[in-house]
N, C-alpha and C positions, 0 to 999 in steps of 0.2 A: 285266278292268275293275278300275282299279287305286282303291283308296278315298283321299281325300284325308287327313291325318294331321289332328290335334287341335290346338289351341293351346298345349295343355300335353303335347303327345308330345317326347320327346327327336327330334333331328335330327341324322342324319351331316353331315360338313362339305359334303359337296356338296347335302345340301338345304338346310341354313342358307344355305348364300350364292348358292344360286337365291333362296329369299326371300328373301334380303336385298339382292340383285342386286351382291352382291359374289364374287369370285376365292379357290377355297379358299387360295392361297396369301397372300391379304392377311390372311383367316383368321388363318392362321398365325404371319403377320407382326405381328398386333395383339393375339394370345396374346404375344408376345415382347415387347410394348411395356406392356401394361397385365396385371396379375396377376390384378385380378380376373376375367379371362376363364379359368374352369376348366373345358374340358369334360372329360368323363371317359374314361377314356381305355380301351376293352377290347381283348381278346383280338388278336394282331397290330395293336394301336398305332390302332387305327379310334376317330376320336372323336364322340362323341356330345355333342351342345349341348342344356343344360337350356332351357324356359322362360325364365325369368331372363338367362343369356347370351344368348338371343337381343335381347331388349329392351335388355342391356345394350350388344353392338352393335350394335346400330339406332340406341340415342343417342348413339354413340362416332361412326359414319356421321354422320350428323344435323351432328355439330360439327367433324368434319374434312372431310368432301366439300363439305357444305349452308353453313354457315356459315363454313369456310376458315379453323380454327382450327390452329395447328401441336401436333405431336403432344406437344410442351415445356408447351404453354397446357394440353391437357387434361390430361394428368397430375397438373397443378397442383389443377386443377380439381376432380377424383375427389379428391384430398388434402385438398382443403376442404369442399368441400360433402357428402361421402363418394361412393359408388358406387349409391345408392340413388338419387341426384337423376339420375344418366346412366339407372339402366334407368326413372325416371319419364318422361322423357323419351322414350326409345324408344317405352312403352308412348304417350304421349299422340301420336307418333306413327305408331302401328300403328292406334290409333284413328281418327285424321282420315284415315288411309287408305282406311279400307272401306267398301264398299259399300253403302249401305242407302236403303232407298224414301225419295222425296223428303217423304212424308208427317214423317218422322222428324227431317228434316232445320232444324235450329233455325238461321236466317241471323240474328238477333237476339243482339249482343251482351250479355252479361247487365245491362250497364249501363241498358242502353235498355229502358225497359216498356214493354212491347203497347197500342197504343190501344183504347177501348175500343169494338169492332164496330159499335154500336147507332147505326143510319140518324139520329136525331137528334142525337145529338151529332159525328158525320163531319161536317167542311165541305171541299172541295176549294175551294181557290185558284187563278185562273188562274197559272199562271206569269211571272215577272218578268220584262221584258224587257231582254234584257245591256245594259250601257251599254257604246258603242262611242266609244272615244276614235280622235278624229280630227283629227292634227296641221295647228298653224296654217294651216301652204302650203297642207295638202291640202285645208282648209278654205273656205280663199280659193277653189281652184280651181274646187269644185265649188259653188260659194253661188251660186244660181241668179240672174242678172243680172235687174234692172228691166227690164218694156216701156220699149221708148224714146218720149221726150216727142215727141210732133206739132212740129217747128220752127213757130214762127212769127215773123213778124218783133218782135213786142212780146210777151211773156208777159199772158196773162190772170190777172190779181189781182184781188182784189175790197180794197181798203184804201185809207187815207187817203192824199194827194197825197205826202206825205213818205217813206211808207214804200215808195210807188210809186217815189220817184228812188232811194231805198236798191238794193232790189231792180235797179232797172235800173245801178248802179255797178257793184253784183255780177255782172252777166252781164258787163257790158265787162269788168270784169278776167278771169271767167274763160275767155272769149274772146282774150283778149290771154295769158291761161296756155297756151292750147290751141294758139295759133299760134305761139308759142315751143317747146312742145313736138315739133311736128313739124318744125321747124325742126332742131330738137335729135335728132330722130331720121334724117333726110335727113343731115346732117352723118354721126351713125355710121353709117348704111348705105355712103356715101360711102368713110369710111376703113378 
C-alpha cells in the first residue's frame, strides 16, 4: 500500500510529470529553455523537483500549452515580471484544481455581494419575455387575415345621403381595381 507524497515533498522527474501530465523529456527540454527550473540533481544524475519547480512548471504549462504562448513570449515574460509571477500562477492553478466539498465552493465573484437571505426583503420576478424580431415578409405572411365581409349587393352604412354616394364610388372603383387585377393575373398565368 503505497502513501501518497505531500505537497511539499521533492518529486523525481517521472512523478513531476505524471502530476503535471507532462513527458520526462519535455521536463528536460524546459530545464534547457528556462533556468529557473533547478532540480537538484543526486547520486547517478536522478533529479529531484522542489515544491516551487513544480508550481513553477505548471505556470510555464498554463502559458505554453493552455494559453499558446511561444517559448520566446515566456522568457520574455519570466525577465519582466520575474519567476515568482509563473510559480503564482502554477500555484493559483493547482488551487482551482482540487477537489473540495461543494459546501466550500464560493461561485460568487468577489465583485458581486451575497443578497441578503431574509424572506422579506427576497422578491422573485417573473421572467421577461424575449422579444422575437420578425422580418417584414415574414410578418406579412403570417398576420392573421380579416373574416371576410357578408357580399351584399349595397353595403349597410348607417350615414348622411352624401357620405352614402362617397362610400358607394369607393366600392365601384375598387371593384373596377379588382377586375383589372385578375385580368392582370390571367394575362401572366397566360405567358
Amino acid at each position: 500500500m503505497s502513501q501518497a507524497k505531500t505537497t511539499r515533498a521533492f518529486r523525481t522527474i517521472s512523478e513531476a510529470g505524471e502530476e503535471l501530465g507532462l513527458q520526462p523529456h519535455v521536463l528536460r527540454f524546459w530545464e534547457s529553455k528556462f533556468s529557473q527550473i533547478k532540480p537538484i540533481k543526486r547520486g547517478g544524475g536522478r533529479r529531484f523537483y522542489r515544491p516551487d519547480d513544480i508550481e513553477f512548471i505548471r505556470g510555464i504549462k498554463k502559458l505554453l500549452h493552455d494559453e499558446k504562448h511561444p517559448i520566446k513570449d515566456v522568457q520574455k515574460l519570466i525577465q519582466k515580471k520575474g519567476a515568482n509571477r509563473i510559480i503564482e500562477l502554477g500555484r493559483s492553478v493547482e488551487k482551482a484544481s482540487m477537489d473540495r466539498p461543494v459546501g466550500e465552493t464560493d461561485l460568487l465573484p468577489k465583485r458581486i455581494k451575497p443578497a441578503d437571505p431574509s424572506p422579506k426583503t427576497r422578491v422573485i420576478s417573473p421572467p421577461k419575455k424575449p422579444k422575437t424580431i420578425i422580418p417584414s415578409v415574414v410578418r406579412e405572411a403570417i398576420r392573421p387575415t380579416p373574416p371576410p365581409v357578408p357580399a351584399t349587393s349595397e353595403p349597410v352604412v348607417q350615414s348622411n345621403g352624401s357620405d352614402q354616394q362617397a362610400l358607394r364610388d369607393a366600392l365601384e372603383s375598387l371593384r373596377g381595381i379588382k377586375s383589372r387585377l385578375a385580368a392582370f393575373r390571367k394575362d401572366q398565368d397566360a405567358s
